[in-house]
N, CA, C and O of each residue as an XYZ file, in Angstrom:
508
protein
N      27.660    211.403    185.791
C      28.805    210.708    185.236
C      28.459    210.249    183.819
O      27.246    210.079    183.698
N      28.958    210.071    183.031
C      29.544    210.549    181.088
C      28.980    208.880    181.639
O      29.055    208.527    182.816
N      28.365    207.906    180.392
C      27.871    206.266    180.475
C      29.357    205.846    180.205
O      29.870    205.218    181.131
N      30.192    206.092    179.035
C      31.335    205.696    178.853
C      32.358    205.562    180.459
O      32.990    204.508    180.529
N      32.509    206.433    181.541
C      33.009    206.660    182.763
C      32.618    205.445    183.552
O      33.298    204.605    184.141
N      30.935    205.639    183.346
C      30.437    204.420    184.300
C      30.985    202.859    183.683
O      31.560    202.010    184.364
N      30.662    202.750    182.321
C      31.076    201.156    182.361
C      32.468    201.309    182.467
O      33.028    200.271    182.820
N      33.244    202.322    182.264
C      34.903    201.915    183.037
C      35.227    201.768    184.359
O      36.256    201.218    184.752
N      34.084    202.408    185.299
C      34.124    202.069    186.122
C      34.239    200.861    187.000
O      35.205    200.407    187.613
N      32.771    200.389    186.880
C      32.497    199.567    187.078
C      33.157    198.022    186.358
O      33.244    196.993    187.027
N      33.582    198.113    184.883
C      34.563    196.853    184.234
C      36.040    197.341    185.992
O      36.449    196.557    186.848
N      36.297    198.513    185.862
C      37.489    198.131    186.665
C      37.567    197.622    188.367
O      38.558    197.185    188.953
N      35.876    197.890    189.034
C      35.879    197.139    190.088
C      35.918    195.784    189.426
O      36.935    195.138    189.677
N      35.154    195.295    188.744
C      34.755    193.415    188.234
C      36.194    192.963    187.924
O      36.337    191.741    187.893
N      37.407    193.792    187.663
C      38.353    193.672    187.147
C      39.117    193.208    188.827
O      39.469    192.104    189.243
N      39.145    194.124    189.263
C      39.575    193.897    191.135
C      38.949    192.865    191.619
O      39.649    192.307    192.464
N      37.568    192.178    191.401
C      37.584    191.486    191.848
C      37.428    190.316    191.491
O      36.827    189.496    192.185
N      37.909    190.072    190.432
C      38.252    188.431    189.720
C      39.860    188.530    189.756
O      40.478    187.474    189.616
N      40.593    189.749    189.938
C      42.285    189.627    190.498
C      42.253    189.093    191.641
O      42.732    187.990    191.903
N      41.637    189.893    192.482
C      42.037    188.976    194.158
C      41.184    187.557    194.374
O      41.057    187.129    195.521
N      40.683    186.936    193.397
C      40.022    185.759    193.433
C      40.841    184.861    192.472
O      40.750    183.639    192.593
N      41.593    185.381    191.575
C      42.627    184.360    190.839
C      43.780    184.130    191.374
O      44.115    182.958    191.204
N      44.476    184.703    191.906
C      45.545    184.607    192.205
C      45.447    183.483    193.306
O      44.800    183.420    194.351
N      46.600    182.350    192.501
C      47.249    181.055    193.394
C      45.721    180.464    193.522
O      45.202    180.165    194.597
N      45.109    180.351    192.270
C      43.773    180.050    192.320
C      43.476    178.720    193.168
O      42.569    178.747    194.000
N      44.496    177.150    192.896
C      44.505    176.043    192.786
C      45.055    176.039    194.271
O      44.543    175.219    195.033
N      46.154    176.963    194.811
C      47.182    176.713    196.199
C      46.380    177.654    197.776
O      46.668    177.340    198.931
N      45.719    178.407    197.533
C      45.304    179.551    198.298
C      43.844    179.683    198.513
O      43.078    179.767    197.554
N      43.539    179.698    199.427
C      43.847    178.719    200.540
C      43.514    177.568    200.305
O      42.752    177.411    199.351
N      43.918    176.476    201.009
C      44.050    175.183    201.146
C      42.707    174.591    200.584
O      41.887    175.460    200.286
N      42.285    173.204    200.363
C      41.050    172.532    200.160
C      39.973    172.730    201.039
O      40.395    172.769    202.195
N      38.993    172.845    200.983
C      37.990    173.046    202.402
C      36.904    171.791    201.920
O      36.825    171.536    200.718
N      36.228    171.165    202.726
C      35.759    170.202    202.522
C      34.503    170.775    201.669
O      34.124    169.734    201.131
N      33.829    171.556    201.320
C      33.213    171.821    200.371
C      33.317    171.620    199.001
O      32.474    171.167    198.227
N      34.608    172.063    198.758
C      35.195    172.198    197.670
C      35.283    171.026    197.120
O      34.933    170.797    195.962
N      35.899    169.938    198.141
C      35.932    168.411    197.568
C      34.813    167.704    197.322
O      34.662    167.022    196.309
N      33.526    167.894    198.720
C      31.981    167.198    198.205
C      32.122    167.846    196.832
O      32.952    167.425    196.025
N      31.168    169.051    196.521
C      31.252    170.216    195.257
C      32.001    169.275    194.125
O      31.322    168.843    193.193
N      32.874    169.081    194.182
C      33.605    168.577    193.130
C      33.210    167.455    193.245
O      32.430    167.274    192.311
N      33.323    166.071    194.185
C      33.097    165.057    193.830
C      31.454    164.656    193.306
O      31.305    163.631    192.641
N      30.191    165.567    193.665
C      29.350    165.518    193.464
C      29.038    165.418    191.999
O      28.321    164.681    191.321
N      30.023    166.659    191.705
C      29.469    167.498    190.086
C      30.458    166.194    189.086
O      30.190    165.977    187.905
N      31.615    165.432    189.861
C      32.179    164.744    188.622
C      31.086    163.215    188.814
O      31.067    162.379    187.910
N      30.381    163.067    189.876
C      29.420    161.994    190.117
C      28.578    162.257    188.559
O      28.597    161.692    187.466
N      28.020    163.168    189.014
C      26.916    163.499    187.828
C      27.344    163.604    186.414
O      26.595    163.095    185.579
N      28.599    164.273    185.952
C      28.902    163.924    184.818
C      28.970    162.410    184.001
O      28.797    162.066    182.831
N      29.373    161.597    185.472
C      29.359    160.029    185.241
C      28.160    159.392    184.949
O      28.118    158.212    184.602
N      26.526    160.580    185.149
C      25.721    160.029    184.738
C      24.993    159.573    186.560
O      23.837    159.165    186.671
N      25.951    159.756    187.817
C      25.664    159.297    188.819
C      25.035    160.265    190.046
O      25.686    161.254    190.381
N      23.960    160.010    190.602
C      23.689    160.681    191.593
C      24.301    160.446    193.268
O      23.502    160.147    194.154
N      25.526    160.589    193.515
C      26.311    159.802    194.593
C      26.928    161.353    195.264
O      26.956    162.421    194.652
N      27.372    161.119    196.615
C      27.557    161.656    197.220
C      28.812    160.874    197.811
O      28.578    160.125    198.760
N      29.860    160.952    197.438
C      30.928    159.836    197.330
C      30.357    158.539    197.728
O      29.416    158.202    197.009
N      30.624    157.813    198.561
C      29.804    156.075    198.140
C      28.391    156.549    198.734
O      27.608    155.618    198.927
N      28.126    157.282    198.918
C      26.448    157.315    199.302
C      25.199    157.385    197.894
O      25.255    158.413    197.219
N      24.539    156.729    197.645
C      23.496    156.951    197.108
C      21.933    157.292    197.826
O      21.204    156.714    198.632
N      21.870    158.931    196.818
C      20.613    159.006    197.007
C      19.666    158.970    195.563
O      20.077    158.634    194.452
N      18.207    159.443    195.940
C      17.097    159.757    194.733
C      18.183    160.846    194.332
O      19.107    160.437    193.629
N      18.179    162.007    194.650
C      19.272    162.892    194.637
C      19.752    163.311    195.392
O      19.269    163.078    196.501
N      20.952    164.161    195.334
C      21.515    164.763    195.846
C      21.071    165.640    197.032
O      20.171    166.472    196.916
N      21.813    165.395    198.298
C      21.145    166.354    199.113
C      20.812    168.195    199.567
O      20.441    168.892    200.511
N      21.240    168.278    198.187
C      21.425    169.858    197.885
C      20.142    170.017    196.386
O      19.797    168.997    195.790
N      19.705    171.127    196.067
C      19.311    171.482    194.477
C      20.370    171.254    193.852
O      21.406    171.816    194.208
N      20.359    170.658    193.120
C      20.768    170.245    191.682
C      21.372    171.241    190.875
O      22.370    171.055    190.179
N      20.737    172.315    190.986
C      21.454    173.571    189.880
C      22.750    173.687    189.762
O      23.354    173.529    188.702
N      23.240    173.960    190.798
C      24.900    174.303    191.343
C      25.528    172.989    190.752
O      26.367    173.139    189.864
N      25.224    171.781    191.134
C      26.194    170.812    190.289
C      26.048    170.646    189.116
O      26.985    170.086    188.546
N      25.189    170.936    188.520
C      24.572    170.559    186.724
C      25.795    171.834    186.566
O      26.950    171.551    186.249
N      25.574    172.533    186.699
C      26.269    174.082    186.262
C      28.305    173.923    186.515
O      29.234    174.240    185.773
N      28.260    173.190    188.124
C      29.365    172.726    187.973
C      30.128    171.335    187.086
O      31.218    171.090    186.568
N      29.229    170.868    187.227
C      29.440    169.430    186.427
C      30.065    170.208    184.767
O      31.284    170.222    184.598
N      29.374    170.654    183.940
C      29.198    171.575    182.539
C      30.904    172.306    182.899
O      31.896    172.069    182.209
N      30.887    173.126    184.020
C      32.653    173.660    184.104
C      33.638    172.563    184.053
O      34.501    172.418    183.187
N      33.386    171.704    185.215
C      34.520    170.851    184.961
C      34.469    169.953    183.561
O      35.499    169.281    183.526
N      33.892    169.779    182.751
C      33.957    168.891    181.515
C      34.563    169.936    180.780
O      35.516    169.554    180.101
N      34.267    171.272    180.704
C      35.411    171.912    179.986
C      36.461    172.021    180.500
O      37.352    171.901    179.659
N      37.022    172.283    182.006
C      38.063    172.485    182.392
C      38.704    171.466    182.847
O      39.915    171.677    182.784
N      38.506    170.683    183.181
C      38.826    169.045    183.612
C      38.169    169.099    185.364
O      37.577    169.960    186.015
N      38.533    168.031    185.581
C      38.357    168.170    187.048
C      39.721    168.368    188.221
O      40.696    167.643    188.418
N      39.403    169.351    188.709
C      40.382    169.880    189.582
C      39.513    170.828    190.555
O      38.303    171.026    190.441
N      40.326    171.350    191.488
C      39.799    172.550    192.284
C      39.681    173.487    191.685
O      38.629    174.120    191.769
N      41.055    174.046    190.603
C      40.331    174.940    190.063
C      39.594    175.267    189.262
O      39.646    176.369    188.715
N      38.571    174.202    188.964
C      37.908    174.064    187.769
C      36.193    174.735    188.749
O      35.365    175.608    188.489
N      36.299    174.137    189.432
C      35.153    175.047    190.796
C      35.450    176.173    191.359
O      34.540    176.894    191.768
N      36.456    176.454    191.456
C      37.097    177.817    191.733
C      36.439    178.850    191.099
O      35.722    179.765    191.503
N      36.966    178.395    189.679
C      36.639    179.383    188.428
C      35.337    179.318    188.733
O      35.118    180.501    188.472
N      34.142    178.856    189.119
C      32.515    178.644    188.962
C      32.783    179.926    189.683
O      32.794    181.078    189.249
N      33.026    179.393    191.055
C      32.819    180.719    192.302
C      33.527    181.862    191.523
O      32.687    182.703    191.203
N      34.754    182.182    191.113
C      34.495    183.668    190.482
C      33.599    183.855    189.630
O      32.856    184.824    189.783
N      33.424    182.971    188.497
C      32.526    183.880    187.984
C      31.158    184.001    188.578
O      30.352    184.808    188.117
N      30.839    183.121    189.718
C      29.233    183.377    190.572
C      29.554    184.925    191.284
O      28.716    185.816    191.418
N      31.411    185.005    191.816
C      31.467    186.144    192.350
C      31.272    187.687    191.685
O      31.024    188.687    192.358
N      31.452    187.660    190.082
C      31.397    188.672    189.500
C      30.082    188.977    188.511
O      29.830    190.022    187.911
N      29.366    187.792    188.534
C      27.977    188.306    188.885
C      27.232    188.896    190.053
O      26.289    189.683    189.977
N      27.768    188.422    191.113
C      27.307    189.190    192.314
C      27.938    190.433    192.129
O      27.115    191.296    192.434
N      29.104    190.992    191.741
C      29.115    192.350    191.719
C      28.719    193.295    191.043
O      28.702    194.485    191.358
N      28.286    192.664    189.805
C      27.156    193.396    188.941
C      26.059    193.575    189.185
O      25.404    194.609    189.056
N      25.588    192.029    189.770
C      24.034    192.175    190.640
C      24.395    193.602    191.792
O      23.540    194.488    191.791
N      25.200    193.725    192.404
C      24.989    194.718    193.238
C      25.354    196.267    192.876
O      24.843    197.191    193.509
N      26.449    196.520    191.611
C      26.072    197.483    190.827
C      24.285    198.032    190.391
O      23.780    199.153    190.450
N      23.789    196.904    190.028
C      22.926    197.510    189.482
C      21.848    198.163    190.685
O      21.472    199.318    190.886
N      21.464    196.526    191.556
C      20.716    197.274    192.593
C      21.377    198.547    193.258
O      20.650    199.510    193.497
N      22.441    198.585    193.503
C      22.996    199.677    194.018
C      22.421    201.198    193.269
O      21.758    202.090    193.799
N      22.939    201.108    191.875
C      22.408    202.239    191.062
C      21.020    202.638    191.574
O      20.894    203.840    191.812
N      19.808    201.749    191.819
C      18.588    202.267    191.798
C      18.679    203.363    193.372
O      18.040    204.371    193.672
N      19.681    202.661    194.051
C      19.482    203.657    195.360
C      19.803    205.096    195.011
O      18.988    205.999    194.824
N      21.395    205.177    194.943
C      22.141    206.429    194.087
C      23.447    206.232    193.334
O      24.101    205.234    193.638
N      23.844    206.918    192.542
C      25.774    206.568    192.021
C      26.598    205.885    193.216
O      27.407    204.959    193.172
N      26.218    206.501    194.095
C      27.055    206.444    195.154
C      26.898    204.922    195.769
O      27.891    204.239    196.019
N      26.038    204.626    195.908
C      25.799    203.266    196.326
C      26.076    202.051    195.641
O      26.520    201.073    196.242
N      25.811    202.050    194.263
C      25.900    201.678    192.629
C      27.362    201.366    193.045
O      27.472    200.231    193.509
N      28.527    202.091    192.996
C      29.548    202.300    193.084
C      30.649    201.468    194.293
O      31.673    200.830    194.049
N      30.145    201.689    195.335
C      30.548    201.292    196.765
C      30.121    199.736    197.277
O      30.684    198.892    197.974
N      29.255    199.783    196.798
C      28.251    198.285    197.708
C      29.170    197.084    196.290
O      29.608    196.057    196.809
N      29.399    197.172    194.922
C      30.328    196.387    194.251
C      31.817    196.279    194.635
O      32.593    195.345    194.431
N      32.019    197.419    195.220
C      33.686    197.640    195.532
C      34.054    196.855    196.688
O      35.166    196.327    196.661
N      33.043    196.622    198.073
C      32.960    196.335    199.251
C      32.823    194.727    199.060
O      33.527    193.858    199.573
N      31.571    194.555    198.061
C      31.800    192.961    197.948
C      33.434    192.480    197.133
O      33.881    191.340    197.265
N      34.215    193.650    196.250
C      35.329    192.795    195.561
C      36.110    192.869    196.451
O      37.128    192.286    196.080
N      36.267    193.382    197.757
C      37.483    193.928    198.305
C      37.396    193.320    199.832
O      38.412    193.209    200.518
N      36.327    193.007    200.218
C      35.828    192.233    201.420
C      36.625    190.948    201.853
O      36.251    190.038    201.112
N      37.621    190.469    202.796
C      38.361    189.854    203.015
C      37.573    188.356    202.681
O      38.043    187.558    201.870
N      35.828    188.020    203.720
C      36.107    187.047    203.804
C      34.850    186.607    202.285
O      34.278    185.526    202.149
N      34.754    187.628    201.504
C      34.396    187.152    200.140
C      34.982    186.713    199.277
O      34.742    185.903    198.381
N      36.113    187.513    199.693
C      37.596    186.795    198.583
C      37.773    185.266    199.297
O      37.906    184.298    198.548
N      37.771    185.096    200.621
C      38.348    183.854    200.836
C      37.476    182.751    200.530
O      37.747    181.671    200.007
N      35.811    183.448    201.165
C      34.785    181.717    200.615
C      33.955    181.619    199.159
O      33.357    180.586    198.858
């Protein structure tokens, strides 16, 4: 396959699968209690606070990465659901590149399929 073919390719799975992850970004599906710790954690920390809604710990009972990283989204995007939303797609469309590539080392064929399966996978789109 021509390199020009492949990155159209592949831009048009990453393309499929940040569509079925935007749509009714904020309404679809409903809040899941993740989403709200997640958020209330990461706007804790922007406040400068290590809280787990009224709980205080040394930290947080998770690594830290994921909220520093979320905390940084929501100050640009405000705080909302879909301001974490947006994190998870774009964590999701690195995972489909991550699996483009490993895929490639197997064959085209795999390269190809194993990105398509994660954009198109019911319950990847949903969590």
């Amino acid at each position: 396959m021509k390199p020009n073919a492949e990155k159209s390719l592949i831009f048009a799975i990453m393309l499929v699968c940040a569509l079925f992850r935007v749509v009714n970004l904020e309404s679809i599906p409903a809040w899941h209690w993740d989403e709200g710790v997640n958020l209330n954690i990461a706007s804790n920390l922007l406040e400068g606070e290590s809280r787990w809604f009224s709980l205080r710990y040394l930290w947080i009972p998770h690594p830290p990465m994921y909220y520093a990283v979320a905390a940084s989204v929501i100050k640009v995007l405000g705080e909302s659901i879909a301001a974490i939303r947006v994190l998870s797609i774009l964590y999701a469309l690195a995972t489909t590149y991550l699996l483009y590539l490993i895929g490639r080392r197997v064959s085209v064929f795999v390269g190809y399929l194993a990105p398509l399966f994660h954009a198109l996978h019911p319950a990847a789109i949903y969590w």
